[in-house]
Structure formats: structure tokens, C-alpha cells
C-alpha positions as a Markdown table, in Angstrom:
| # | Residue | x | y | z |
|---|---|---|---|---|
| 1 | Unk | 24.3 | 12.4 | 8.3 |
| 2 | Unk | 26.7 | 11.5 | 11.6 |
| 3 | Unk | 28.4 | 14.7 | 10.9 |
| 4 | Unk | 24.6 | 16.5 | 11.3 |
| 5 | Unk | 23.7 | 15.3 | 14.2 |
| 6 | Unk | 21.4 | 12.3 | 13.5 |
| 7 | Unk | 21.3 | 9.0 | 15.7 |
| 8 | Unk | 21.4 | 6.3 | 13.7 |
| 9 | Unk | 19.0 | 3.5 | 15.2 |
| 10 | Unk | 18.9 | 0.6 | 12.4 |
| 11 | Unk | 18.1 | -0.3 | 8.9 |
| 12 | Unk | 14.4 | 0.4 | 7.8 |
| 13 | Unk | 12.0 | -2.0 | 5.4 |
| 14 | Unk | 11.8 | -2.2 | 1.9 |
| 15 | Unk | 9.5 | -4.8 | -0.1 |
| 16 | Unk | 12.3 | -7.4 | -2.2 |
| 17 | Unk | 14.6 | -5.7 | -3.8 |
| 18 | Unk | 12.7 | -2.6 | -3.7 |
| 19 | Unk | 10.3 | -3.1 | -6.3 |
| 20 | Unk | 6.8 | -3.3 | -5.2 |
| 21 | Unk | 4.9 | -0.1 | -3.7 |
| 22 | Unk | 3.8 | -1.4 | -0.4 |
| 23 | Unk | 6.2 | -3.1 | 1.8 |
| 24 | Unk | 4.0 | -6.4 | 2.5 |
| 25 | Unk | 7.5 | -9.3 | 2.7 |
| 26 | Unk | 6.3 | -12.3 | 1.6 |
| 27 | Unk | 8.7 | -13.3 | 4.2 |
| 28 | Unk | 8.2 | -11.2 | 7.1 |
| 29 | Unk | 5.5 | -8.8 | 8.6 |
| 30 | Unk | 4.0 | -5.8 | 6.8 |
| 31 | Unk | 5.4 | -2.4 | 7.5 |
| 32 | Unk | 2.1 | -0.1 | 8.1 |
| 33 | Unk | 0.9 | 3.1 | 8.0 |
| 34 | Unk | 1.6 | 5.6 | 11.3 |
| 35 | Unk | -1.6 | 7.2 | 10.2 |
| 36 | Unk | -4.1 | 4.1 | 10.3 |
| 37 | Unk | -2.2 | 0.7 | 10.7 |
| 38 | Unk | -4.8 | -1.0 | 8.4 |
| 39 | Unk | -3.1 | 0.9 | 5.4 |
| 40 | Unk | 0.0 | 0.7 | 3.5 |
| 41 | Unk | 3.2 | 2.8 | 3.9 |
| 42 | Unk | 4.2 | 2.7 | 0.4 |
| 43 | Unk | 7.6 | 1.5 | -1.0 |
| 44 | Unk | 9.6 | 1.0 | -2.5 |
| 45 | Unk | 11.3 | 2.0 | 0.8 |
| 46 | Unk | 8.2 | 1.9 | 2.9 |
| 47 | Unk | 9.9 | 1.8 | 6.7 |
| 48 | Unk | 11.7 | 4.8 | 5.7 |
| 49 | Unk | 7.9 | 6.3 | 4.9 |
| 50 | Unk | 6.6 | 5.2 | 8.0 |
| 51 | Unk | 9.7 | 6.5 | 10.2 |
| 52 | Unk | 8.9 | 10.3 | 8.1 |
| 53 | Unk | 5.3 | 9.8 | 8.4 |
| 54 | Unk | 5.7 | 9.4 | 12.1 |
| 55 | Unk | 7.7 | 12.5 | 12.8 |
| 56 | Unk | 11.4 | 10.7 | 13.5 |
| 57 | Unk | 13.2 | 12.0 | 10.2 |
| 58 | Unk | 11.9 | 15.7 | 9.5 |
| 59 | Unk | 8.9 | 17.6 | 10.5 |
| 60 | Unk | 9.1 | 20.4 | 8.8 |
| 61 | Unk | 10.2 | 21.8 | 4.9 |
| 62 | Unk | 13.0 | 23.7 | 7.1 |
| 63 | Unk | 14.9 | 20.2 | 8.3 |
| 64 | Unk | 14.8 | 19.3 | 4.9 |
| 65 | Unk | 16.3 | 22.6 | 3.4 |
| 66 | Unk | 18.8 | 22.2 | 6.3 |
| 67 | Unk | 19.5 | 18.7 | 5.2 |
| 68 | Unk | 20.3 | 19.5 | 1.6 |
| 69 | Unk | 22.8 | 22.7 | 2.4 |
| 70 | Unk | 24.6 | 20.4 | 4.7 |
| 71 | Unk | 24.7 | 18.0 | 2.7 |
| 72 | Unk | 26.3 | 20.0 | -0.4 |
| 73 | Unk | 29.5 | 20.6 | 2.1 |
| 74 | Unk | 30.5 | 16.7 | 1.4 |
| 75 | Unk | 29.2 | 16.6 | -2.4 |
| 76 | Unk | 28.0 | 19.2 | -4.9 |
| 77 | Unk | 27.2 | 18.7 | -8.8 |
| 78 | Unk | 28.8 | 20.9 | -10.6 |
| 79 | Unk | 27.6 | 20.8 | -13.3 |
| 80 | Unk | 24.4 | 22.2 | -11.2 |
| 81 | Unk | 23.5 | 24.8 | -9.5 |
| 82 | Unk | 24.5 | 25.2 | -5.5 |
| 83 | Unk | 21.0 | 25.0 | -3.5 |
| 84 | Unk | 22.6 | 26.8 | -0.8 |
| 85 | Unk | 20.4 | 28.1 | 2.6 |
| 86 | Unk | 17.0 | 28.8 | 1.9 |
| 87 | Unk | 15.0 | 30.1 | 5.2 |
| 88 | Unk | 11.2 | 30.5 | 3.7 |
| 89 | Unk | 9.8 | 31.4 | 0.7 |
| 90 | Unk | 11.1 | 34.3 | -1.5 |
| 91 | Unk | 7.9 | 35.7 | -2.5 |
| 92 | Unk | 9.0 | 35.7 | -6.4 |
| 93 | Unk | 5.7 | 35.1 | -8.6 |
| 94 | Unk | 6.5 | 31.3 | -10.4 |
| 95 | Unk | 5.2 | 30.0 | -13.3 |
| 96 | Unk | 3.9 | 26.3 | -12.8 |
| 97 | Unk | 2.6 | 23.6 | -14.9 |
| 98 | Unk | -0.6 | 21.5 | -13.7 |
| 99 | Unk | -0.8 | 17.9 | -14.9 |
| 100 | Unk | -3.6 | 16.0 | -13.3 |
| 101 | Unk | -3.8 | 12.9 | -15.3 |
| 102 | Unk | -0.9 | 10.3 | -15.8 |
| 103 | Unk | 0.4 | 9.2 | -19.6 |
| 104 | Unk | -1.4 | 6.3 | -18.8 |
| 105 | Unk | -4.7 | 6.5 | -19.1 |
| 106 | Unk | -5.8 | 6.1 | -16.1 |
| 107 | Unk | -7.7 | 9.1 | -14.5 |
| 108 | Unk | -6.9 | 9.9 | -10.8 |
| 109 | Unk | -9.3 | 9.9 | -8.3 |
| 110 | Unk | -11.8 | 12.0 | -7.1 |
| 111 | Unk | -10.0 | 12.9 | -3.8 |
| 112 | Unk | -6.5 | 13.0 | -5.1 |
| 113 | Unk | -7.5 | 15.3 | -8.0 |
| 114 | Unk | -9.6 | 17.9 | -5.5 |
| 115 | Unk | -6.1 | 18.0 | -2.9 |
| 116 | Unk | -3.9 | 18.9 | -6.3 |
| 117 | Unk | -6.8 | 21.6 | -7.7 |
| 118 | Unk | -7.1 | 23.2 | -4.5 |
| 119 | Unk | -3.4 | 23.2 | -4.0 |
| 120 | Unk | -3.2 | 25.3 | -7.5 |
| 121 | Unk | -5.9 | 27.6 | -6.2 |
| 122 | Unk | -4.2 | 28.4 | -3.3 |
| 123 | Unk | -0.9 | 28.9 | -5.3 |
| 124 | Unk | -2.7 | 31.1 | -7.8 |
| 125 | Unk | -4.2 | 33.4 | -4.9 |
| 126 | Unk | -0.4 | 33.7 | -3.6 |
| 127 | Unk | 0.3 | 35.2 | -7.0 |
| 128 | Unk | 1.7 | 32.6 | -8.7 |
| 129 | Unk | 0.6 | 31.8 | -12.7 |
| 130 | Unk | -1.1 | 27.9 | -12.9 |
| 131 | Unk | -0.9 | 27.0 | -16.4 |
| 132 | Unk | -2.8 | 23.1 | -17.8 |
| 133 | Unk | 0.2 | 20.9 | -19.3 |
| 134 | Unk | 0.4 | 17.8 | -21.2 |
| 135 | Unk | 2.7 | 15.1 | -19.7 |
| 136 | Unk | 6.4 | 16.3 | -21.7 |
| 137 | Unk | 7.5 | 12.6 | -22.3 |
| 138 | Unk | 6.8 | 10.1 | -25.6 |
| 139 | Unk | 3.2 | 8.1 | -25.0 |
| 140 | Unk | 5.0 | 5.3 | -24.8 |
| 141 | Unk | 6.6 | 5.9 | -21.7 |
| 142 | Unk | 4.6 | 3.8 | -19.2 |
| 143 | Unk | 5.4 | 0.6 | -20.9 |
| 144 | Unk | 9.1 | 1.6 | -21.5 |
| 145 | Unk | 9.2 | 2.0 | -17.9 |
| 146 | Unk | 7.6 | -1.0 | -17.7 |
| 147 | Unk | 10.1 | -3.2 | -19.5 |
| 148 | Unk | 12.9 | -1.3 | -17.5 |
| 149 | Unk | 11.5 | -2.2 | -14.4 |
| 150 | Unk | 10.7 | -6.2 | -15.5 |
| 151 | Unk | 14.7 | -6.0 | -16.6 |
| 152 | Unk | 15.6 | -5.5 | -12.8 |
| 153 | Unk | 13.9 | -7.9 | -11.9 |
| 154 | Unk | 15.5 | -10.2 | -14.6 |
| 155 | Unk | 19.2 | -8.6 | -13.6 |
| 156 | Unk | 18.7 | -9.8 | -9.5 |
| 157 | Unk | 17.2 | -13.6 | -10.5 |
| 158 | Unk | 19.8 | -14.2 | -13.0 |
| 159 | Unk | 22.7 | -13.0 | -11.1 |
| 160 | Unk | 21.2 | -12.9 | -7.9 |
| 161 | Unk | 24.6 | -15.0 | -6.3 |
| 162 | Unk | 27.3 | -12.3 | -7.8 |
| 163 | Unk | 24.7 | -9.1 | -7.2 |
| 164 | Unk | 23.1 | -10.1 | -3.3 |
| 165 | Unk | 24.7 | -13.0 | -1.7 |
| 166 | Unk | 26.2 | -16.5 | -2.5 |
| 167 | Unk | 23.4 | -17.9 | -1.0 |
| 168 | Unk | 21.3 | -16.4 | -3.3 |
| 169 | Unk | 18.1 | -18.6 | -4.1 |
| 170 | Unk | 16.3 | -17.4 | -7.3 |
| 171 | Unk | 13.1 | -20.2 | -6.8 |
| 172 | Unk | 12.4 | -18.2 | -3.2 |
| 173 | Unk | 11.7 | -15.0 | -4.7 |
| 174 | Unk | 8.1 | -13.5 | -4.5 |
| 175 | Unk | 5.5 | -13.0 | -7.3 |
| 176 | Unk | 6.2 | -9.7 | -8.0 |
| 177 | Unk | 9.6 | -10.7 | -9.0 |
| 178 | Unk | 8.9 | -13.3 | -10.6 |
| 179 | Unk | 6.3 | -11.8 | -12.7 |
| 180 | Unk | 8.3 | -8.9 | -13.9 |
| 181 | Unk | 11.3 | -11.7 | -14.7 |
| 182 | Unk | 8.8 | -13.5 | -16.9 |
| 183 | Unk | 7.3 | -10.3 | -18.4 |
| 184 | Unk | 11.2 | -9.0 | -19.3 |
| 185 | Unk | 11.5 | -12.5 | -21.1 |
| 186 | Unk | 8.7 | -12.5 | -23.7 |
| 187 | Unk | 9.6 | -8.4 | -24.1 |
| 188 | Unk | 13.0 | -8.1 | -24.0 |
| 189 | Unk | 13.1 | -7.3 | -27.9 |
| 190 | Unk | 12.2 | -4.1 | -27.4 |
| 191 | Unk | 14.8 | -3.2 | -24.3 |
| 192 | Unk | 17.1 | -1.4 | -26.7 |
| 193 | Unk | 14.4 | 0.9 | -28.2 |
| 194 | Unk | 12.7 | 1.3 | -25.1 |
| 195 | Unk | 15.9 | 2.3 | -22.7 |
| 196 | Unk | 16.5 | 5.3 | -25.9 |
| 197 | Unk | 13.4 | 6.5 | -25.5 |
| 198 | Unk | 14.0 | 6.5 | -21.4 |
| 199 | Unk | 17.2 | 7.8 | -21.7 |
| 200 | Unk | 15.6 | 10.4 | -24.0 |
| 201 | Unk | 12.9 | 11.3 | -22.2 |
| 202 | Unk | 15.6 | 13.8 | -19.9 |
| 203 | Unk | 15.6 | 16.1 | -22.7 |
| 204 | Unk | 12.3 | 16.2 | -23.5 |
| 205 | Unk | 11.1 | 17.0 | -20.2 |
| 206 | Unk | 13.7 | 19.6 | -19.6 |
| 207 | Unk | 12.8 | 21.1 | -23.2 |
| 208 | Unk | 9.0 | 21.0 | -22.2 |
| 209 | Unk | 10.0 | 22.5 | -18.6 |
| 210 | Unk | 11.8 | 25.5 | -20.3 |
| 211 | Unk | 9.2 | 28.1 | -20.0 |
| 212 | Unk | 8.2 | 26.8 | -16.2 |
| 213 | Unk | 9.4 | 26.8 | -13.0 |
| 214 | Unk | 7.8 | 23.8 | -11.9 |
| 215 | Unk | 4.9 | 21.5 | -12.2 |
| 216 | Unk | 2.6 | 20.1 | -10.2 |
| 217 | Unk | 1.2 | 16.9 | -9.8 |
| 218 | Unk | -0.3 | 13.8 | -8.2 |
| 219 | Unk | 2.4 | 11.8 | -6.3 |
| 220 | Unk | -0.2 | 8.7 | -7.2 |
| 221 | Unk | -3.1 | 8.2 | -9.2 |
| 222 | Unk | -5.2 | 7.4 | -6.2 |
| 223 | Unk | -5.3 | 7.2 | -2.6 |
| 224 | Unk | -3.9 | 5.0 | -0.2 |
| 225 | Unk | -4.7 | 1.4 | -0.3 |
| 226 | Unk | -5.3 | -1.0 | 2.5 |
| 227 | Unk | -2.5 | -3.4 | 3.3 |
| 228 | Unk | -2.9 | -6.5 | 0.7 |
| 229 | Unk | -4.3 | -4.5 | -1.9 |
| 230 | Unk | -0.8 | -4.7 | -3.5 |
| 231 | Unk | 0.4 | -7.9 | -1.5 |
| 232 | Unk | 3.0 | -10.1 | -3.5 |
| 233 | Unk | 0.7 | -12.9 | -3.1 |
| 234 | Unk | -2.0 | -11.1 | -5.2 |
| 235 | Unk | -2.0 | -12.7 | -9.3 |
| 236 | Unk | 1.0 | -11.1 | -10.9 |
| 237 | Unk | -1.3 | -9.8 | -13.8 |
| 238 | Unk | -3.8 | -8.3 | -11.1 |
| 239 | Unk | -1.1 | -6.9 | -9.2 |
| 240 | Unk | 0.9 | -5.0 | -12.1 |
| 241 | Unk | -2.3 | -3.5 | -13.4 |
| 242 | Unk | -2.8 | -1.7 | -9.8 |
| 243 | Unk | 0.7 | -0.6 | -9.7 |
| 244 | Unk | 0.3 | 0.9 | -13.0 |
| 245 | Unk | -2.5 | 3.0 | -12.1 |
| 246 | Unk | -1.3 | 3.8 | -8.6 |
| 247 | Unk | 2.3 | 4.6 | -8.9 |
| 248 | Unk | 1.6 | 6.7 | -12.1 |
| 249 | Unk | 3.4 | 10.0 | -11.4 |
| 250 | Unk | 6.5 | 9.5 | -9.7 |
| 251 | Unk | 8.3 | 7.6 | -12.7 |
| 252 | Unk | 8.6 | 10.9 | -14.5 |
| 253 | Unk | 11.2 | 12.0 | -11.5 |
| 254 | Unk | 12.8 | 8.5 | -11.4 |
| 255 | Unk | 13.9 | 8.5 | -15.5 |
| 256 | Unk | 14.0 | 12.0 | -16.1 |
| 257 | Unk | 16.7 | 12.7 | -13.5 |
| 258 | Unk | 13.6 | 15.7 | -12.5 |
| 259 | Unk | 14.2 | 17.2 | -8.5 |
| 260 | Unk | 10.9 | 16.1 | -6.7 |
| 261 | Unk | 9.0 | 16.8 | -3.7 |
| 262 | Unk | 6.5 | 15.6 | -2.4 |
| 263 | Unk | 4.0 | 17.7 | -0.1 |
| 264 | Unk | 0.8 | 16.4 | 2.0 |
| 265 | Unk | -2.0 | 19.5 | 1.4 |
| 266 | Unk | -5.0 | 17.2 | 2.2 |
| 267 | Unk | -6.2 | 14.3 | 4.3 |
| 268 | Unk | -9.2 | 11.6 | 3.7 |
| 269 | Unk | -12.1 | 10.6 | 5.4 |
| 270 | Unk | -10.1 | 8.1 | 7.4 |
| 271 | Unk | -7.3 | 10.8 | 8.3 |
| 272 | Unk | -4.7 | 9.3 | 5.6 |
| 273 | Unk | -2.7 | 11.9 | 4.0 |
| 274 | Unk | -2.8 | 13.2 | 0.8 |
| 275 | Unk | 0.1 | 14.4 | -1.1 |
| 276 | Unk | 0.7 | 16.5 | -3.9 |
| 277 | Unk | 4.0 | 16.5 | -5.8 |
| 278 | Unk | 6.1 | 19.3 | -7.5 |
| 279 | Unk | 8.7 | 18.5 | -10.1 |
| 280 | Unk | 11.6 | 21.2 | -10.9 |
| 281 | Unk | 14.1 | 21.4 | -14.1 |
| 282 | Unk | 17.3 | 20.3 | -13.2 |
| 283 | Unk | 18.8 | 21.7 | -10.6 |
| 284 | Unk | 15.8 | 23.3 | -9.3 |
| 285 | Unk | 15.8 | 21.9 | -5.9 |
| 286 | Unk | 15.6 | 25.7 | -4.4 |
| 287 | Unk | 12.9 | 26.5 | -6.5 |
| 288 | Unk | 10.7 | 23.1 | -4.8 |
| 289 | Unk | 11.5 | 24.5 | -1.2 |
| 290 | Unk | 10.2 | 27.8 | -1.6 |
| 291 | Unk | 7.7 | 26.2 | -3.2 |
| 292 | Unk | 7.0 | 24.2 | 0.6 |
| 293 | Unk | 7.7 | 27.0 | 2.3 |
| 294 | Unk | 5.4 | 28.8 | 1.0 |
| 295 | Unk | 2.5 | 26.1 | 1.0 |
| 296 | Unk | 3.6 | 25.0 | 4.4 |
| 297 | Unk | 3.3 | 28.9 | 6.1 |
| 298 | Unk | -0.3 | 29.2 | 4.3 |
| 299 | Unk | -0.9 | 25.5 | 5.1 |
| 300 | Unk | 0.6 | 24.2 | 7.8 |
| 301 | Unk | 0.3 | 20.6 | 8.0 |
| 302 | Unk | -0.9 | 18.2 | 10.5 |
| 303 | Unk | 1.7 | 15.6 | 13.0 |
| 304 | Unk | 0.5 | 12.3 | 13.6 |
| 305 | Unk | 1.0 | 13.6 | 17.4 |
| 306 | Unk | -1.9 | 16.5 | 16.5 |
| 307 | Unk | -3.9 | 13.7 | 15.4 |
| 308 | Unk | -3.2 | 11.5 | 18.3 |
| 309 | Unk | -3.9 | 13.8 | 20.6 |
| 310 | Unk | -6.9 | 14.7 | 19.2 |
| 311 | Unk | -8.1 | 10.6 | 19.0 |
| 312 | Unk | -8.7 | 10.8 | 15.5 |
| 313 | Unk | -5.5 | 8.4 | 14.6 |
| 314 | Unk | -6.1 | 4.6 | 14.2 |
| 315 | Unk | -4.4 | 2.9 | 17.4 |
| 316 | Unk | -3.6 | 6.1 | 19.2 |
| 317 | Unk | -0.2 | 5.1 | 20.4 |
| 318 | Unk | 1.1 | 2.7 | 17.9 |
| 319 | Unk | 4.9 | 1.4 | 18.6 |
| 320 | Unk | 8.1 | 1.2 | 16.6 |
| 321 | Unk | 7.9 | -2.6 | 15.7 |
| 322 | Unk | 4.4 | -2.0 | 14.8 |
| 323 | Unk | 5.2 | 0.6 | 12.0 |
| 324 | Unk | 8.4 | -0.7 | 10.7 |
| 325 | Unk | 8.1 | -4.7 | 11.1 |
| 326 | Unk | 10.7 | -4.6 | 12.3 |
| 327 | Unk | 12.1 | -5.5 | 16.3 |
């Protein structure tokens, strides 16, 4: 990153130990949203949201391509293809699934699911082929997950000293992590079973991804919530069940080893973004980024400085310490 050019100003905010999806401390201030500072940035690295949210990181899907060539000079796969420059789109027609419900039951909402239908509308008029797909992983994935994500949480109280810091204190830990310790406890049974099936579910999405180029998706299963909706301080049993049905989607990337990216194609009543995700096979990173740059010449997106100057954002000229919680 030094080698690229980028000033390095500090270390951004992340909920404990990364595993909520807001970044509301129970020790320290909220990180909030650049877009309305009533909402949540997300998580589980949240100030890095906010800082990309607010224009400091990239602005465009061409920083981002520039970021991944550059990148490949200090460290390529190679077992994978090179990404190499990519410049704008190609124009080549893709084939792309459309998923718009998660495995888990829970149906997305109304806004979400309109931003990821009239993303596929506009992709089809480009001349690309839209095709309906079921979710390619086993049914019981969300609770596999689940159980992997409680086992963290296990792994950091139990060996919190050796793992973090000698001063370690497992009884100071928030709800969130102690509810997922407790929940590994009564399941753990079922870890061997569950982390197959995980480990698994790589091949079954890249069989299932064989005749596509991509697929697209929600990034959640609804839009963003206000700051305390997903507090640590909310019941552990009501919080989980809100993480389930928000963070829904992006899972499939995190076990499946799947290139993702995230694109925002639509905004809400109160000016929040609204993201729609694309998921490649392996080692289809340049396919995702022609992907953007198509979307992004046919749909450019808003800056939060458009929507400042145009006195539509929430605290029009919000500051640093505001965003990040941070000083």
C-alpha cells in the first residue's frame, strides 16, 4: 500500500473481535454512517466502511482495479489466474445467475430486492443473459456457519491470554461474544460435521458456478439499520436472530473462498445506499470489474460530497472522529 502511494493516517474500528455487523463497542463510541450519522456503518470492519463510504479509500471501480494489479506485483496465486489491468468494461455478453432470497428463509426486503431486479434489468438491456438460481450450497449452511462463527467466539474467550494479550479478561467481553461462546458449548457436537460440510461447500459452489460467469445478489437481506438495532447490549437471542436475517448473503463469499464485490445501484428514502453484490468462480476477480465498469459507466454513482452539496446528507459536514469513533 506505502509502495502505491497511500498515506497511512491510523487504525480504523471494528466491533470485538470482529464479529458483530455494526461497530456499536460496548466500550467505546459507535462508528456511524457518512451517509446519515443516525445509521450503522456495518462491520465487521465498520470504520473501514465508513472511511470508503466517505470517499477517503476509492471513489471509483478504477482505484480498485488499480489496487488489485498493483497489488499482484508483491503476491500472485498461482494456482489462479493473473487479474492483470483492466481499464473499463470489455463488452463480452456474460452469463449471470440471480439469487434474491438467502438459504435461510428469510425473504429480503422490498427495497433491497427492487435495487438487485432493476440491477438485472439493466444488465440484461446491456446484453448480458440473467438466469433465476438456487443458492449452490447444502440447506444446512446457515447453521453450519453458525456454529463456525459461535466457535470463534469460543477460540478468543478460552485462549484469549495466548491469542490477544496477557491481560486478556474473558468476564469483560460483550454479549455478542458471550452468546456465541455459550451457543458453541451446548452445539459443539456437531463442529466436525458442520466444518465438512463448510469446507465442502467450495466445491459445490464452484460446480454450481460452472456454466456462469457470475451471480448476483443482495449483499444483505435488508436495508440499513439504525445504530442499536444490532447493539451488543440488545438479548443475545434477539440480536442473533437479526444478524441472521441481515447478514444473509455475504457468508457464501466468506466459506466458499468466492471473489466478491459489492456495488451500490440504489439509494432509500433517507439517502442510505443500497448495494448489490456479484460473486465470481475462483479467480474471477476480472470478470467482477468489468462487471463495475460497466454498471458504473451506465450508472454512475453518487459521493457523499454530491449529496452534501446538494443538502440532502444528514449533518452536512460531518468530521473524522464523528464517523470513525475514533480521535
Amino acid at each position: 500500500m506505502l509502495a502505491q502511494g497511500f498515506l497511512c493516517l491510523g487504525k480504523s474500528t471494528l466491533p470485538e473481535f470482529g464479529f458483530n455487523a455494526t461497530t456499536e463497542p460496548a466500550h467505546d463510541v459507535p462508528t456511524r454512517n457518512p451517509w446519515n450519522l443516525a445509521y450503522s456503518t456495518g462491520a465487521s470492519s465498520g470504520g473501514s466502511a465508513a472511511l470508503v463510504a466517505a470517499g477517503v479509500v476509492t471513489r471509483s471501480v478504477r482505484d480498485t482495479a488499480n489496487f488489485l494489479e498493483q497489488a499482484e506485483a508483491f503476491y500472485r496465486n498461482p494456482e489462479l489466474p493473473a487479474g492483470g489491468r483492466i481499464e473499463g468494461p470489455s463488452g463480452r455478453p456474460l452469463k449471470i445467475g440471480l439469487i434474491l432470497d438467502s438459504i435461510n428463509g428469510h425473504k429480503t426486503d422490498d427495497i433491497t430486492r427492487q435495487t438487485v431486479e432493476e440491477t438485472a434489468r439493466k444488465l440484461e438491456k446491456l446484453g448480458h443473459r440473467i438466469e433465476p438460481v438456487s443458492v449452490p450450497v447444502h440447506s444446512s449452511f446457515p447453521d453450519d456457519f453458525a456454529l463456525y462463527w459461535a466457535l470463534l467466539a469460543f477460540g478468543v474467550k478460552a485462549n484469549g491470554k495466548k491469542l490477544i494479550h496477557p491481560a486478556f479478561e474473558k468476564h469483560r467481553t460483550d454479549g455478542l461474544t458471550n452468546g456465541l461462546d455459550t451457543m458453541f458449548r451446548k452445539q459443539f457436537w456437531r463442529l466436525p460435521t458442520a466444518l465438512w460440510r463448510l469446507k465442502r461447500s467450495r466445491h459445490d459452489y464452484a460446480h454450481a458456478m460452472a456454466g456462469f460467469d457470475a451471480v448476483l445478489t443482495p449483499v444483505l437481506g435488508h436495508t440499513t439499520p439504525p445504530l442499536g438495532d444490532l447493539s451488543p447490549e440488545v438479548p443475545f437471542d434477539t440480536l442473533f436472530e437479526r444478524l441472521r436475517q441481515y447478514v444473509s448473503f455475504t457468508p457464501l463469499a466468506n466459506a466458499t473462498g468466492a471473489p466478491a464485490i459489492s456495488i451500490p445501484m440504489g439509494r432509500t428514502p433517507d439517502q442510505l445506499p443500497v448495494s448489490v453484490q456479484f460473486m465470481g468462480r475462483h479467480g474471477g476477480e476480472r470478470t467482477l470489474l468489468d462487471i463495475a465498469f460497466t454498471l458504473e459507466a451506465e450508472h454512475p454513482w453518487p459521493l457523499l460530497r454530491d449529496l452534501i452539496r446538494q443538502g440532502h446528507a444528514n449533518d452536512a459536514a460531518p468530521r473524522a472522529d464523528s464517523l470513525t469513533g475514533t480521535a
